[in-house]
mmCIF file of the N, C-alpha and C atoms, coordinates in Angstrom:
data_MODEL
# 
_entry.id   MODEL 
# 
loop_
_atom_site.group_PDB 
_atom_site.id 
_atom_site.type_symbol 
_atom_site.label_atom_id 
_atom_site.label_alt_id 
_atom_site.label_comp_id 
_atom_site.label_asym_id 
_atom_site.label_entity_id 
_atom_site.label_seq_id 
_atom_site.pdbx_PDB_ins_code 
_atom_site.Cartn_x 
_atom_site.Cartn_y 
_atom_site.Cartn_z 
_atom_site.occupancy 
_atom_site.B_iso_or_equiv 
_atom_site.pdbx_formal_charge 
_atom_site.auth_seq_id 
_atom_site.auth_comp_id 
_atom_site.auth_asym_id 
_atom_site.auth_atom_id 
_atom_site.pdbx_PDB_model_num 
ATOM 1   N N  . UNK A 1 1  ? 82.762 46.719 90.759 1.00 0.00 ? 1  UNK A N  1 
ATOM 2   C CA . UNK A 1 1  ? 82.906 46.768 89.312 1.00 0.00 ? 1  UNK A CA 1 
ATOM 3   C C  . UNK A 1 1  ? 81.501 46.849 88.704 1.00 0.00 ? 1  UNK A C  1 
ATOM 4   N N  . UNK A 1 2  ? 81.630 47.974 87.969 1.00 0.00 ? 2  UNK A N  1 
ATOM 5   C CA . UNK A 1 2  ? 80.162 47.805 87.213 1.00 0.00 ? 2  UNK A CA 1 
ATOM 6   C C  . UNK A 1 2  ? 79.961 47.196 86.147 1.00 0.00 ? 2  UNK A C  1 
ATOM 7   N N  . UNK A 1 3  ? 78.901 46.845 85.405 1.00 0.00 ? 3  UNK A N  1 
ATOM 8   C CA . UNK A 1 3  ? 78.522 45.613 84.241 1.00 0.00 ? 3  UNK A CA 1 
ATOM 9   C C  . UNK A 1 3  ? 79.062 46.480 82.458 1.00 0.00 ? 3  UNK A C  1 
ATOM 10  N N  . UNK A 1 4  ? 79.599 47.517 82.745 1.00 0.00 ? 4  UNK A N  1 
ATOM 11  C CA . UNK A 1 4  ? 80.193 48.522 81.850 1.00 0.00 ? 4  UNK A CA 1 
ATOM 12  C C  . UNK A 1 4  ? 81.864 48.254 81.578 1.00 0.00 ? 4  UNK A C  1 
ATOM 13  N N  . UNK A 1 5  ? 82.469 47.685 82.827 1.00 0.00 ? 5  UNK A N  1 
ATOM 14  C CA . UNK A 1 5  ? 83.262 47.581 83.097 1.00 0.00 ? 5  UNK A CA 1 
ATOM 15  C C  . UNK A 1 5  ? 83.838 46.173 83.282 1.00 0.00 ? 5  UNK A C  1 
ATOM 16  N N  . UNK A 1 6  ? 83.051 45.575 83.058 1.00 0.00 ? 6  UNK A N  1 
ATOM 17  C CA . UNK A 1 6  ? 82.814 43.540 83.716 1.00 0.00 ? 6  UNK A CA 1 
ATOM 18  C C  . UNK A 1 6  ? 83.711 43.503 82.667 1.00 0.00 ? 6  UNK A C  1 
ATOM 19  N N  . UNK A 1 7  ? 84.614 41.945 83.098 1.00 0.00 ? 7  UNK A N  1 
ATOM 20  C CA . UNK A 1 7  ? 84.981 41.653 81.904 1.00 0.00 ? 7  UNK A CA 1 
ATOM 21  C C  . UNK A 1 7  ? 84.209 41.010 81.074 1.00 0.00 ? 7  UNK A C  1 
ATOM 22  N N  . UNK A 1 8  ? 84.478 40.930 79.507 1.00 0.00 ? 8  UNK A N  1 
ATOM 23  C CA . UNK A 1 8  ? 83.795 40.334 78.625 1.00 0.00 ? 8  UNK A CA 1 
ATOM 24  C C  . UNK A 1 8  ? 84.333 39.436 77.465 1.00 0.00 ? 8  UNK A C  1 
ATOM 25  N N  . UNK A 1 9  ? 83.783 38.062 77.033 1.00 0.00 ? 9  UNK A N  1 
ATOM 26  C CA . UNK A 1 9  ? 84.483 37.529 76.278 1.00 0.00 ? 9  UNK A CA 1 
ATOM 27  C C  . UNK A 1 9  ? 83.762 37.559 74.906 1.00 0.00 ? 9  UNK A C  1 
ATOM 28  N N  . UNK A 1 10 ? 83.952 38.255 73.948 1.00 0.00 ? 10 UNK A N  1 
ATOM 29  C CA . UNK A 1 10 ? 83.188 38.384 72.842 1.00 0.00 ? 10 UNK A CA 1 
ATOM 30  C C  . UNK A 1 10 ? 83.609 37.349 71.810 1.00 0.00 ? 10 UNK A C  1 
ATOM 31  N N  . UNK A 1 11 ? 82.569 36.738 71.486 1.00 0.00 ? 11 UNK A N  1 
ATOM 32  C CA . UNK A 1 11 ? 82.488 35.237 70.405 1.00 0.00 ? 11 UNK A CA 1 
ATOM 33  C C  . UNK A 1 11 ? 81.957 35.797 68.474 1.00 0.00 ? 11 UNK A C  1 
ATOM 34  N N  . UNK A 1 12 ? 82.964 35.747 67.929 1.00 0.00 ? 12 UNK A N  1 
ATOM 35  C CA . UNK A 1 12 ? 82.517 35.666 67.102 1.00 0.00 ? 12 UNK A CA 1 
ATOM 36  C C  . UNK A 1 12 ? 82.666 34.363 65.839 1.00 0.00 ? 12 UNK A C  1 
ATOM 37  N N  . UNK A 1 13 ? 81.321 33.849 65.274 1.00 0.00 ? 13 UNK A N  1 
ATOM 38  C CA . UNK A 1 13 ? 81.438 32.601 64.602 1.00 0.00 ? 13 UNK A CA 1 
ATOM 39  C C  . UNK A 1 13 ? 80.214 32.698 63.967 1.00 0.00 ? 13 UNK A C  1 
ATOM 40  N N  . UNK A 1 14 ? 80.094 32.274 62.728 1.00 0.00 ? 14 UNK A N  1 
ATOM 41  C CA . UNK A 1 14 ? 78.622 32.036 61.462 1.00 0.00 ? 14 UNK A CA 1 
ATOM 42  C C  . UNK A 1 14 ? 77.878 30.770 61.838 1.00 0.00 ? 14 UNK A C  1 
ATOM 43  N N  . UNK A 1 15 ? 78.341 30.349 63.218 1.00 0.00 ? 15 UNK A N  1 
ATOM 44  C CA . UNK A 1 15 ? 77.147 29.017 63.325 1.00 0.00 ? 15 UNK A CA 1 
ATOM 45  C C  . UNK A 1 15 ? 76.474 29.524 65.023 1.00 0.00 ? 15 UNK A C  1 
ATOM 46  N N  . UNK A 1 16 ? 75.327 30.007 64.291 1.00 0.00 ? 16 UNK A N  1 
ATOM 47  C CA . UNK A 1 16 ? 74.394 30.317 65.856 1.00 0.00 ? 16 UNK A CA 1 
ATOM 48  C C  . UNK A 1 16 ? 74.211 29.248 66.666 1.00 0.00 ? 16 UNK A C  1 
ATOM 49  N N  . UNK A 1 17 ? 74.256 28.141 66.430 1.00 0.00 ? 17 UNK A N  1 
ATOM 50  C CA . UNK A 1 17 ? 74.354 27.322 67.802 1.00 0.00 ? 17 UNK A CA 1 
ATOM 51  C C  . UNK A 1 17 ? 75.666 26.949 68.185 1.00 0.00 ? 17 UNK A C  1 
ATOM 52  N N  . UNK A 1 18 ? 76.938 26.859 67.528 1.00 0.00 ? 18 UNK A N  1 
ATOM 53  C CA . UNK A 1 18 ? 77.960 27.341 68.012 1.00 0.00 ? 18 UNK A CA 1 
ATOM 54  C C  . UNK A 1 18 ? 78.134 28.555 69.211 1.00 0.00 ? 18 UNK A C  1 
ATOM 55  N N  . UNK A 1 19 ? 77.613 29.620 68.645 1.00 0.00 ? 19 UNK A N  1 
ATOM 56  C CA . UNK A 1 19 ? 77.459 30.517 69.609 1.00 0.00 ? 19 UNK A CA 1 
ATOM 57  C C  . UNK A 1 19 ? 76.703 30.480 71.024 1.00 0.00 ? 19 UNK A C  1 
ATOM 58  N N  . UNK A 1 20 ? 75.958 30.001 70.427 1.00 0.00 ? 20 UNK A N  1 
ATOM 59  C CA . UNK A 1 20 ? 74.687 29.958 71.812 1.00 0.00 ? 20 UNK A CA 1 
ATOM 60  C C  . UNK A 1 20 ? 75.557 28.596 72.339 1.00 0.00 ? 20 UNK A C  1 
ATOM 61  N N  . UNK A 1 21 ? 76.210 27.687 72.069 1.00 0.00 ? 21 UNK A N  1 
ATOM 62  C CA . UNK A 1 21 ? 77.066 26.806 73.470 1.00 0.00 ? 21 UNK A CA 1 
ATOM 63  C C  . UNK A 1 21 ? 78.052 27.503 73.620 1.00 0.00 ? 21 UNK A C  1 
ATOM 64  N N  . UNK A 1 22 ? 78.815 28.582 72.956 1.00 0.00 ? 22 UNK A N  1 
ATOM 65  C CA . UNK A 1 22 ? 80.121 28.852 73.616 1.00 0.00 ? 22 UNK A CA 1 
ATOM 66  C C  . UNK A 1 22 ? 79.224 29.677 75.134 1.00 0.00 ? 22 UNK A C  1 
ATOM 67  N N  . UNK A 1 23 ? 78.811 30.841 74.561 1.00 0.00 ? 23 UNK A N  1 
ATOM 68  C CA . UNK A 1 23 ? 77.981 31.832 75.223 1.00 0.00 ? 23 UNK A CA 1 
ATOM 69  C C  . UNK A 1 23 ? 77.120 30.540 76.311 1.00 0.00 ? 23 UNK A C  1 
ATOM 70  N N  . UNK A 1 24 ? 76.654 29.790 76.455 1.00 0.00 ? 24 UNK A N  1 
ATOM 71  C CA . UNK A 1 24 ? 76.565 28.759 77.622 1.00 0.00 ? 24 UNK A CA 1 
ATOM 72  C C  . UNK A 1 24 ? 76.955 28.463 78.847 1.00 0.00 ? 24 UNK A C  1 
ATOM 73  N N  . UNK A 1 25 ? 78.478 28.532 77.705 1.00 0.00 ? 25 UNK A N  1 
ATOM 74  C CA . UNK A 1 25 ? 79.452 27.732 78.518 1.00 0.00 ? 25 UNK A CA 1 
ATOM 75  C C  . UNK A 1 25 ? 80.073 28.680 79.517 1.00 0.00 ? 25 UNK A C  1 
ATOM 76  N N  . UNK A 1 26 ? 80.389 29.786 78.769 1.00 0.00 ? 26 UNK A N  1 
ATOM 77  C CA . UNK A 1 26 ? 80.863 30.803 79.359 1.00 0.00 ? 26 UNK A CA 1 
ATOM 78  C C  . UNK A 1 26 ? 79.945 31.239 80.539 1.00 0.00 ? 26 UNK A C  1 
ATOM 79  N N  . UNK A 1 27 ? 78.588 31.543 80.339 1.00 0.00 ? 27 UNK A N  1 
ATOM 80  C CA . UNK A 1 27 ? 78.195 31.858 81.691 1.00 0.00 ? 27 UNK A CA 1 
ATOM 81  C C  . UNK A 1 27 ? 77.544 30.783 83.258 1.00 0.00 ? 27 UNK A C  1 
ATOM 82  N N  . UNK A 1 28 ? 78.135 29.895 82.261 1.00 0.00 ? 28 UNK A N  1 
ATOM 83  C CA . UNK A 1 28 ? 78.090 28.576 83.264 1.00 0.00 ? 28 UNK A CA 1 
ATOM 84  C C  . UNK A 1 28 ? 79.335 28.907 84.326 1.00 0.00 ? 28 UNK A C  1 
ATOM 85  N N  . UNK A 1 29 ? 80.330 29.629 83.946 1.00 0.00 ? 29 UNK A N  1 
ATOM 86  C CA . UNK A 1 29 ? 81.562 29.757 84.788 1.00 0.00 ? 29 UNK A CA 1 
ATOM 87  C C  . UNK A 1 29 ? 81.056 31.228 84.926 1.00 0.00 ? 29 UNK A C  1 
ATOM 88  N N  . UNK A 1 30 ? 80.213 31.453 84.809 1.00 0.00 ? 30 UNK A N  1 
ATOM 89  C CA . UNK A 1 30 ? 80.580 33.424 85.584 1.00 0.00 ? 30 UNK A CA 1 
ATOM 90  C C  . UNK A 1 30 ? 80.695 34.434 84.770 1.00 0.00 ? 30 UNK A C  1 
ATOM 91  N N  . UNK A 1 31 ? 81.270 34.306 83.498 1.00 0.00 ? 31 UNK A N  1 
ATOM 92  C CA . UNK A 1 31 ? 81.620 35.197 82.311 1.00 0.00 ? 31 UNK A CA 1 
ATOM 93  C C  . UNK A 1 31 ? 80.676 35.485 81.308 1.00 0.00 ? 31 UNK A C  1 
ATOM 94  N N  . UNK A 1 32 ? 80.803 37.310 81.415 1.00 0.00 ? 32 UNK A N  1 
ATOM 95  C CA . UNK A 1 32 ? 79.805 37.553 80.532 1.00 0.00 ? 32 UNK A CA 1 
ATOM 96  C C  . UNK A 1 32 ? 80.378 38.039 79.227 1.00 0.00 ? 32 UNK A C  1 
ATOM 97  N N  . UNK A 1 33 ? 79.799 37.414 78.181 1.00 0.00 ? 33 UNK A N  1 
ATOM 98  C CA . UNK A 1 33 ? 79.952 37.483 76.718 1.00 0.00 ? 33 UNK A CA 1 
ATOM 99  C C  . UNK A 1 33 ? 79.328 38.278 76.239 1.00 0.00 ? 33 UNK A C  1 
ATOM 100 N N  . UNK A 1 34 ? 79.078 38.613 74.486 1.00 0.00 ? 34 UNK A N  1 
ATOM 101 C CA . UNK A 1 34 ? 78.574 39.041 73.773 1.00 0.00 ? 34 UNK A CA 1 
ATOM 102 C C  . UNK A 1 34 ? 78.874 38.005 72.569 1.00 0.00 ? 34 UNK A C  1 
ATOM 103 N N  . UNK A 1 35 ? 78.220 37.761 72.017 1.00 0.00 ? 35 UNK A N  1 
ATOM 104 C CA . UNK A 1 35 ? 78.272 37.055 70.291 1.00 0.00 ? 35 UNK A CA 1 
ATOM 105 C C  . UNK A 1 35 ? 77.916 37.921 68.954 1.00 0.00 ? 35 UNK A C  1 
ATOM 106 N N  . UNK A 1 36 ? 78.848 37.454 68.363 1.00 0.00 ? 36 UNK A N  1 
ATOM 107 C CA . UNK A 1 36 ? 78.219 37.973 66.762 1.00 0.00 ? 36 UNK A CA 1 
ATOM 108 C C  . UNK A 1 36 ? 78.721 37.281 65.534 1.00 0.00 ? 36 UNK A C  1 
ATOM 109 N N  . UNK A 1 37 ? 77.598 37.236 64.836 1.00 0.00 ? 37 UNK A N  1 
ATOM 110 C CA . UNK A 1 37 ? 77.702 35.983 63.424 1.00 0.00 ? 37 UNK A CA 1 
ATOM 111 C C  . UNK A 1 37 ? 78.528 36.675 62.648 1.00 0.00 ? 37 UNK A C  1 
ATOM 112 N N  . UNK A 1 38 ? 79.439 37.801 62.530 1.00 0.00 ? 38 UNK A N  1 
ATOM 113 C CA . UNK A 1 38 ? 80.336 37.988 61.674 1.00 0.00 ? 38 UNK A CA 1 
ATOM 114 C C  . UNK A 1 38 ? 81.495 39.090 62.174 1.00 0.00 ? 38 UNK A C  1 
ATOM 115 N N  . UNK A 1 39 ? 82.709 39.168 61.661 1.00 0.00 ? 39 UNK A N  1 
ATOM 116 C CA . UNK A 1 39 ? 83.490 40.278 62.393 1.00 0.00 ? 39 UNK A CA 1 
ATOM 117 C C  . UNK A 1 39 ? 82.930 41.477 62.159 1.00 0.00 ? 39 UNK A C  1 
ATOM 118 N N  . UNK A 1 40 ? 82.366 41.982 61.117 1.00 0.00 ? 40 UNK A N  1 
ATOM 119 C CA . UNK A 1 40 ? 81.487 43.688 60.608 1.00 0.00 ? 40 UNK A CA 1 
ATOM 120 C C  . UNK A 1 40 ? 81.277 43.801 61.939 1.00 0.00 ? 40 UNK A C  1 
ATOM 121 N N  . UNK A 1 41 ? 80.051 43.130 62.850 1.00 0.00 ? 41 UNK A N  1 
ATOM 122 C CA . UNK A 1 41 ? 79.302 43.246 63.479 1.00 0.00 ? 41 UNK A CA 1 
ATOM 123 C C  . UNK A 1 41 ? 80.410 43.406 64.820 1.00 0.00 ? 41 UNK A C  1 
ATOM 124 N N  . UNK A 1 42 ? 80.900 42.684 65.212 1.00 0.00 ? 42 UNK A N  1 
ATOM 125 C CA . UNK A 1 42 ? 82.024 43.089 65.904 1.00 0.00 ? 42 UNK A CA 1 
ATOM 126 C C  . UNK A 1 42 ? 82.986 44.022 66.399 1.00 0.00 ? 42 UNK A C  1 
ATOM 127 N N  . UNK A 1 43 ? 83.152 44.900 65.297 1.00 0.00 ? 43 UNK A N  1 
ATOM 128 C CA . UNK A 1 43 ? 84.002 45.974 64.548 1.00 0.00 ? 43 UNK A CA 1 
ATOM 129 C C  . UNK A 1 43 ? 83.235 47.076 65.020 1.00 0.00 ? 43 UNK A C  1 
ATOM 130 N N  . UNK A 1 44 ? 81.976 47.065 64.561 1.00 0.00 ? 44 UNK A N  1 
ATOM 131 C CA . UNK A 1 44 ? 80.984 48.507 64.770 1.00 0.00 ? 44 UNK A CA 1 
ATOM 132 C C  . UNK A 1 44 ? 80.603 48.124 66.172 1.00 0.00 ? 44 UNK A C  1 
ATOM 133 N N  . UNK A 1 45 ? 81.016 47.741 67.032 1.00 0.00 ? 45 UNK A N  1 
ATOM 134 C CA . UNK A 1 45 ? 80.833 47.919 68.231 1.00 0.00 ? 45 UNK A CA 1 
ATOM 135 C C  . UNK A 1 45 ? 81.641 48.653 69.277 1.00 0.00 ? 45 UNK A C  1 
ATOM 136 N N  . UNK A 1 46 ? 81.325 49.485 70.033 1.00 0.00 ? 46 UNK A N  1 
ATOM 137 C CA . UNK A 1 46 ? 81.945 50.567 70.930 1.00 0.00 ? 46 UNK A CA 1 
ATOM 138 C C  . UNK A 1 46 ? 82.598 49.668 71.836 1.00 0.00 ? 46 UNK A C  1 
ATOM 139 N N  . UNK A 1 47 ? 83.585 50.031 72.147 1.00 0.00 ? 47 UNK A N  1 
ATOM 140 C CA . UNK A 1 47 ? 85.009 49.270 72.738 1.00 0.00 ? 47 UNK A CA 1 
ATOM 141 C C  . UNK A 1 47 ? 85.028 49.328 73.867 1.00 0.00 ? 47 UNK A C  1 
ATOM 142 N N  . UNK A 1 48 ? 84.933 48.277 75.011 1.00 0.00 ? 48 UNK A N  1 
ATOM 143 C CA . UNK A 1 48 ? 84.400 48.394 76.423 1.00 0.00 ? 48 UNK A CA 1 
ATOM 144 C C  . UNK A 1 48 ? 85.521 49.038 77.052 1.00 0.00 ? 48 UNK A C  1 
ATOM 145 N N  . UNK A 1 49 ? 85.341 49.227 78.117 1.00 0.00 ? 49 UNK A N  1 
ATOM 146 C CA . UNK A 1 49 ? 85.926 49.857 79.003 1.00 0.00 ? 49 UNK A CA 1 
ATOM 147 C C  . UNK A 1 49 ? 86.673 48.838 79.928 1.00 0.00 ? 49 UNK A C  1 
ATOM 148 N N  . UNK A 1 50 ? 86.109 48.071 80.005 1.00 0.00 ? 50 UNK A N  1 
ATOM 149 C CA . UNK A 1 50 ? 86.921 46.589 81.065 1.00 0.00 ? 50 UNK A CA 1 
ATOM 150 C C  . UNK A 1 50 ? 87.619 45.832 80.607 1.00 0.00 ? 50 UNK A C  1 
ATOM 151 N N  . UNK A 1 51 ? 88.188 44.745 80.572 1.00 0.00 ? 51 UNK A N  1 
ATOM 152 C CA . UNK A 1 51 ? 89.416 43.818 80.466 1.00 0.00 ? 51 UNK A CA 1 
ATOM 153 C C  . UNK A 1 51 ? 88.173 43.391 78.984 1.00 0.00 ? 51 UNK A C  1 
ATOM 154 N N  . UNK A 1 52 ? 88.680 42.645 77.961 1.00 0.00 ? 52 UNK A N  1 
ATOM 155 C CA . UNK A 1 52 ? 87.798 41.479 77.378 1.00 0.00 ? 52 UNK A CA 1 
ATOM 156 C C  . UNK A 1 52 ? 89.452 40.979 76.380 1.00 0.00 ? 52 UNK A C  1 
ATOM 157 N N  . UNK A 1 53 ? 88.608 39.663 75.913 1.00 0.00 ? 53 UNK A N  1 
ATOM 158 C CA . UNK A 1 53 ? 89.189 38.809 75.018 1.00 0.00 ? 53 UNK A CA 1 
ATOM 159 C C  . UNK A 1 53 ? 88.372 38.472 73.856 1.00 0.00 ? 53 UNK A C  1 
ATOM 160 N N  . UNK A 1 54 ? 88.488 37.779 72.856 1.00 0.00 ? 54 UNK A N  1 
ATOM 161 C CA . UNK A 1 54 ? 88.212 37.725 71.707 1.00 0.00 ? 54 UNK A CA 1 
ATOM 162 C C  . UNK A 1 54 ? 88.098 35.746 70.884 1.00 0.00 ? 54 UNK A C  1 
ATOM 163 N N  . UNK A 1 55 ? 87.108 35.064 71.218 1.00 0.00 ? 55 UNK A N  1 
ATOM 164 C CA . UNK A 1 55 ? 87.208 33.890 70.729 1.00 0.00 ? 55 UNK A CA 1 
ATOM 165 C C  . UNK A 1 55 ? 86.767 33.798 69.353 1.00 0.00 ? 55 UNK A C  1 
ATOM 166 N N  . UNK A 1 56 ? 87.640 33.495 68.411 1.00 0.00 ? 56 UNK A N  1 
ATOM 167 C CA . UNK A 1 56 ? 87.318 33.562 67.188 1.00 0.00 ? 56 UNK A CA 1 
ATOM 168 C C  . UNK A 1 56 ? 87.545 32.177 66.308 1.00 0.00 ? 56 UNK A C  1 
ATOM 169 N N  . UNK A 1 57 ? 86.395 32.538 65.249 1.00 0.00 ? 57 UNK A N  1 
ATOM 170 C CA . UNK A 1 57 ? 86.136 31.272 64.662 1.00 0.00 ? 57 UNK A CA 1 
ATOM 171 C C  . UNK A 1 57 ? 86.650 31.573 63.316 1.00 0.00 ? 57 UNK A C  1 
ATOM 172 N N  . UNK A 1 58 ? 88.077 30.657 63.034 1.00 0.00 ? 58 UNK A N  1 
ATOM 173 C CA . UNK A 1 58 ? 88.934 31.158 61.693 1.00 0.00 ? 58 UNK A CA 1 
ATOM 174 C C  . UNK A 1 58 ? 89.468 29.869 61.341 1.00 0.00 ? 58 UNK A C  1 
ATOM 175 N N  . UNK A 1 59 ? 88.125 29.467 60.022 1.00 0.00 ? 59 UNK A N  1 
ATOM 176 C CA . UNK A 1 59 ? 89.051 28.268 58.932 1.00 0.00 ? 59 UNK A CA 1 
ATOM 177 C C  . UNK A 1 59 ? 89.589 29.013 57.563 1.00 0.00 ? 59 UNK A C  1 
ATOM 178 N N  . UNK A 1 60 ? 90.429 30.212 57.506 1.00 0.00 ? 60 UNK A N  1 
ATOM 179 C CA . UNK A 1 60 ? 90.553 30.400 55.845 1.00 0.00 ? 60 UNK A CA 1 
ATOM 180 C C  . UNK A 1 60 ? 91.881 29.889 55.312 1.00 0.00 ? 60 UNK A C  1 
ATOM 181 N N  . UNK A 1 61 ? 91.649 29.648 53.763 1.00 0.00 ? 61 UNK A N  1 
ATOM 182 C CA . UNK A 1 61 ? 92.824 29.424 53.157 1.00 0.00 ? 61 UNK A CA 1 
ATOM 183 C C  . UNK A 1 61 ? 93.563 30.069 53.573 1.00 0.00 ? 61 UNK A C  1 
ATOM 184 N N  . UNK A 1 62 ? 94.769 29.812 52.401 1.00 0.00 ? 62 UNK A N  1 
ATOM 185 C CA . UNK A 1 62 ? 95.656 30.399 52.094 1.00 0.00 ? 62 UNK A CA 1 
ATOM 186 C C  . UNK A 1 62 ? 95.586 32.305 51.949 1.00 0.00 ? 62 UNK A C  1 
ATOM 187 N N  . UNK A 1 63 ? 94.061 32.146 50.212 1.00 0.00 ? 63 UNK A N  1 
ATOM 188 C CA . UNK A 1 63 ? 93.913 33.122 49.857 1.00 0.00 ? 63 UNK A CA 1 
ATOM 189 C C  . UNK A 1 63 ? 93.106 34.155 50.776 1.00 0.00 ? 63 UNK A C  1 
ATOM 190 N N  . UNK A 1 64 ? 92.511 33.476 51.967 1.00 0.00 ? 64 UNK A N  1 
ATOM 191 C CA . UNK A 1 64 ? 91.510 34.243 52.758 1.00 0.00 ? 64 UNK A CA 1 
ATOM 192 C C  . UNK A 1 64 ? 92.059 34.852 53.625 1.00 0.00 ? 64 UNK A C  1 
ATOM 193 N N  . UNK A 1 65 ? 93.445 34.665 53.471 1.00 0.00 ? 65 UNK A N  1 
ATOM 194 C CA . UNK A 1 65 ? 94.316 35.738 54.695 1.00 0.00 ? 65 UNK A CA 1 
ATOM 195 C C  . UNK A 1 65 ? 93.354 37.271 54.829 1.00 0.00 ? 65 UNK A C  1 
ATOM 196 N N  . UNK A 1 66 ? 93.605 37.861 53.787 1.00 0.00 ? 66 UNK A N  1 
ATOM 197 C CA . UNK A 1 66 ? 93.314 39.095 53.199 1.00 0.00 ? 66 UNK A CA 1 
ATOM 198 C C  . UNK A 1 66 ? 92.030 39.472 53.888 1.00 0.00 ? 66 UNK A C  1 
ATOM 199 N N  . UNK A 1 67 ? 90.876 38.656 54.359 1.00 0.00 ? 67 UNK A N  1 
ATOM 200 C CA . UNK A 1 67 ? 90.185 39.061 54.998 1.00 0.00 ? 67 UNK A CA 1 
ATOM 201 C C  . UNK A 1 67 ? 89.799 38.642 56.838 1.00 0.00 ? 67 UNK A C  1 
ATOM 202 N N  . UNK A 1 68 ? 90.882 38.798 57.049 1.00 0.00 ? 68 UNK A N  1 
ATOM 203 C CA . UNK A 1 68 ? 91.268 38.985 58.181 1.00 0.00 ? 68 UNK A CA 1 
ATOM 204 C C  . UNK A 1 68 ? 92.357 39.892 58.690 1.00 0.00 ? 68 UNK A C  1 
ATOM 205 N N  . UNK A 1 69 ? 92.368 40.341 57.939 1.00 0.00 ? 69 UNK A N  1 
ATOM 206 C CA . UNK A 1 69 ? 93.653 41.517 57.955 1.00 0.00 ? 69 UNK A CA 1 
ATOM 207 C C  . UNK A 1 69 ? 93.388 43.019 59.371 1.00 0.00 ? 69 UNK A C  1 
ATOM 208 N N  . UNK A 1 70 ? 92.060 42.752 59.302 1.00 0.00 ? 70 UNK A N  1 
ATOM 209 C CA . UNK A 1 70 ? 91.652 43.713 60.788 1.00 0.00 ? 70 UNK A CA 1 
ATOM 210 C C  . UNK A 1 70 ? 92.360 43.638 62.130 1.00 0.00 ? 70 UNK A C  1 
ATOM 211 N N  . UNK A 1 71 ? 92.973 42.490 62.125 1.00 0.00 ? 71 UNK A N  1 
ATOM 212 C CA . UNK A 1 71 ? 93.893 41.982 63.115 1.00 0.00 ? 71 UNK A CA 1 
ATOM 213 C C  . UNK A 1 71 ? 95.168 41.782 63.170 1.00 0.00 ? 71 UNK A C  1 
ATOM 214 N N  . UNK A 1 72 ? 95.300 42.860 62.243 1.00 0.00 ? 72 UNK A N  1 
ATOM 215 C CA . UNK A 1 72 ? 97.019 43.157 62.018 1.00 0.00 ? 72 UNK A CA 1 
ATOM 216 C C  . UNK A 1 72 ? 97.445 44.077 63.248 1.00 0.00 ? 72 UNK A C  1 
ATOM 217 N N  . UNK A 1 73 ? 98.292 44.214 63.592 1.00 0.00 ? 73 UNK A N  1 
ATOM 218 C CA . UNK A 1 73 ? 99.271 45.295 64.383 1.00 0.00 ? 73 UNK A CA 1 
ATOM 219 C C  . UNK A 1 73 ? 98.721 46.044 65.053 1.00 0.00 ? 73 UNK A C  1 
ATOM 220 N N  . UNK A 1 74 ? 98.126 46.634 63.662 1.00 0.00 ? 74 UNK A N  1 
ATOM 221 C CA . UNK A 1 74 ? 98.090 48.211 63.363 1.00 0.00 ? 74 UNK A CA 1 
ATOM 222 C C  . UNK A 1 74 ? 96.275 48.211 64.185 1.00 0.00 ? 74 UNK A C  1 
ATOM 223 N N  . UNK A 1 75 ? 95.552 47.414 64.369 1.00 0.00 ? 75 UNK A N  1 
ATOM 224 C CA . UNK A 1 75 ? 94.209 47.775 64.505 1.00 0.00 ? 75 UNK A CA 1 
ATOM 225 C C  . UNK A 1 75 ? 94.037 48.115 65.958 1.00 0.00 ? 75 UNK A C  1 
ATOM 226 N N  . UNK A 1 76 ? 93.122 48.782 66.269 1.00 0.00 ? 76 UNK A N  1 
ATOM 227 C CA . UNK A 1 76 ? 92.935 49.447 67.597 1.00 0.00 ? 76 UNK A CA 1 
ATOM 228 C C  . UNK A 1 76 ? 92.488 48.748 68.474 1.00 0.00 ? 76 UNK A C  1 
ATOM 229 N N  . UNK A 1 77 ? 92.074 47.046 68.026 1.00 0.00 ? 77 UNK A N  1 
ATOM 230 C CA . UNK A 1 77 ? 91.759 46.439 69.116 1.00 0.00 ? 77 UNK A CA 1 
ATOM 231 C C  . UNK A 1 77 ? 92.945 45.687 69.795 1.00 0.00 ? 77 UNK A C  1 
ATOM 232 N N  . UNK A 1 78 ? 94.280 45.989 69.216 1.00 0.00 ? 78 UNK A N  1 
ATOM 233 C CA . UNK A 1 78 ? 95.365 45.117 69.935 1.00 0.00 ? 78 UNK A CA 1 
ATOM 234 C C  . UNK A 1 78 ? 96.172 45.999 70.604 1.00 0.00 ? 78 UNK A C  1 
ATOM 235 N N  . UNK A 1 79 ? 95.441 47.223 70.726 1.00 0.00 ? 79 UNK A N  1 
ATOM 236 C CA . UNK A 1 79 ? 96.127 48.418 71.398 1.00 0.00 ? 79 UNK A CA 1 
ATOM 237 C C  . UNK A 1 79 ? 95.335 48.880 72.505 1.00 0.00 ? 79 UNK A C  1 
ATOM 238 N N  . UNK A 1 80 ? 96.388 49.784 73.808 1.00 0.00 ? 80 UNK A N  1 
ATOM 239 C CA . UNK A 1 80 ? 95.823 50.491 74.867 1.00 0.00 ? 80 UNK A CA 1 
ATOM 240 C C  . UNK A 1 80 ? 95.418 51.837 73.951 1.00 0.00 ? 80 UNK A C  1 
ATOM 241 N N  . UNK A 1 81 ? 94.410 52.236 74.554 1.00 0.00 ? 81 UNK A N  1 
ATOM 242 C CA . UNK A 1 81 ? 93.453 53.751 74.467 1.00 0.00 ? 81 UNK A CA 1 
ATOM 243 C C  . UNK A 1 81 ? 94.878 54.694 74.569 1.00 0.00 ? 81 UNK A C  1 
# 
């Protein structure tokens, strides 16, 4: 398996040392991550080729549904190519 292909667990959360222990922790067991302080940043990233998952950091209201809505159905990251 190449490192193109590795799996990956991508962290996204607005507290950089949050990140830097998940991303820790994770390669304390073997797993290679990526982090990013906001979903934008997430989003504009080219879509790996290998298995990955998605740890996400989500306190919104009620009204903050609305911006999380990227993770409806319909978005291309909950879908096969």
């Amino acid at each position: 398996m190449t490192s193109a292909d590795a799996p990956t667990v991508f962290v996204i959360d607005d507290d950089a040392a949050m990140r830097a222990a998940i991303q820790g922790l994770l390669k304390s067991v073997g797993l290679r991550s990526e982090t990013f302080g906001i979903a934008h940043e997430f989003l504009h990233r080219k879509r790996p080729d290998g298995p990955s998952c998605l740890v996400l950091d989500v306190k919104p209201s009620w009204s903050q549904w609305h911006r999380i809505s990227w993770l409806a159905p319909s978005s291309e990251y909950l879908h096969d190519r």
